[in-house]
N, C-alpha and C positions, 0 to 999 in steps of 0.2 A: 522481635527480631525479624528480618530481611527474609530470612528464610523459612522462615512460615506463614507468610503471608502466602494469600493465592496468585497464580499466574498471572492476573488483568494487573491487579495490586503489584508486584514485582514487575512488570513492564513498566506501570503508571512514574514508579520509584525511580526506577533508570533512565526515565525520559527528566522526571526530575535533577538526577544529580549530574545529569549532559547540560541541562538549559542551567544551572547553579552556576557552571563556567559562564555564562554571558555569548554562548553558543550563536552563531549566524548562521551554521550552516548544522545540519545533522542527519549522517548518515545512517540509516534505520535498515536492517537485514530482517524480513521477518517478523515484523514487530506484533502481526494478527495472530503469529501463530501460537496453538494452546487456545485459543480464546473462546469463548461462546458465542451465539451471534449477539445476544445481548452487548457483550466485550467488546465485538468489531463495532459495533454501530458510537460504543462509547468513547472508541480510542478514535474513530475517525472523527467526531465530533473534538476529539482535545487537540489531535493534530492540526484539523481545519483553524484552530483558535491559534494555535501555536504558528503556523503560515502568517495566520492575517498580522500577526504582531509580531512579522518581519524576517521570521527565521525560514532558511532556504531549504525543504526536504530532498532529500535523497535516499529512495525507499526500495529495495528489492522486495518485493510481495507476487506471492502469489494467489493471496484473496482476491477477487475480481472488484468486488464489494468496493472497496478499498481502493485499488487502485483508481476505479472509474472516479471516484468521488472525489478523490484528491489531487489528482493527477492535470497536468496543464500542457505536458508534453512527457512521454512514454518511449521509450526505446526496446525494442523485446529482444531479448538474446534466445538463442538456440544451438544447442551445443557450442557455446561460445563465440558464434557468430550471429550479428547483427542481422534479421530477419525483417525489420519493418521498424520504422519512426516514423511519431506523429501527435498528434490528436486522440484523449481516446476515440471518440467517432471514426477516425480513420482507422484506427489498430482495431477497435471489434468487428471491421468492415473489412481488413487487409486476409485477404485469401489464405498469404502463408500463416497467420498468428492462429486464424481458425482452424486452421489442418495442425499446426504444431502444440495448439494448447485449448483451444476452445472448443472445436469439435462443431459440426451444423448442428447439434442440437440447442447449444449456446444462441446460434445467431438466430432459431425459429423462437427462442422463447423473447427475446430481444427485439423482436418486431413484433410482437403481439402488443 
């Protein structure tokens, strides 16, 4: 059953029966969250595969992990206004994104 499967495994399933449509586009809320990092490192790795073989993500996360890695352009919201587009390069560089979510601790481990 669906529902005893663990968390990564119940993600894995629903990504499955979205791509079962013949899906081009999919919109993912969240999809790191619950996971371990072992989980994030695996769902960004099926994601990445699921890209290259055409389908368009659109991904609300707050894993950074994740985002960076998947990401090709970024839009950050804050309180429901638009704070920074770009690049990640540009978004873990943009001033407001570090004040509203990343914090300078972020950007000194990030340059190391």
């Amino acid at each position: 059953m669906a529902s005893s499967l663990p968390a990564g495994d119940r993600k894995r399933l629903e990504l499955a029966r979205a791509l079962a449509t013949d899906s081009k586009l999919l919109l993912l809320d969240e999809v790191m969250g619950g996971l371990n990092p072992r989980e994030v490192v695996n769902m960004i790795q099926l994601l990445q595969t699921i890209a290259q073989n055409g389908v368009t993500l659109l991904i609300i996360e707050h894993v950074m992990k994740a985002i960076m890695a998947l990401s090709h352009r970024i839009i950050v919201l804050h309180y429901g206004q638009i704070i920074a587009e770009g690049s990640p390069t540009e978004i873990i560089r943009n001033p407001r994104v570090i004040d509203a979510y990343l914090g300078e601790e972020y950007l000194r481990v990030t340059r190391q």
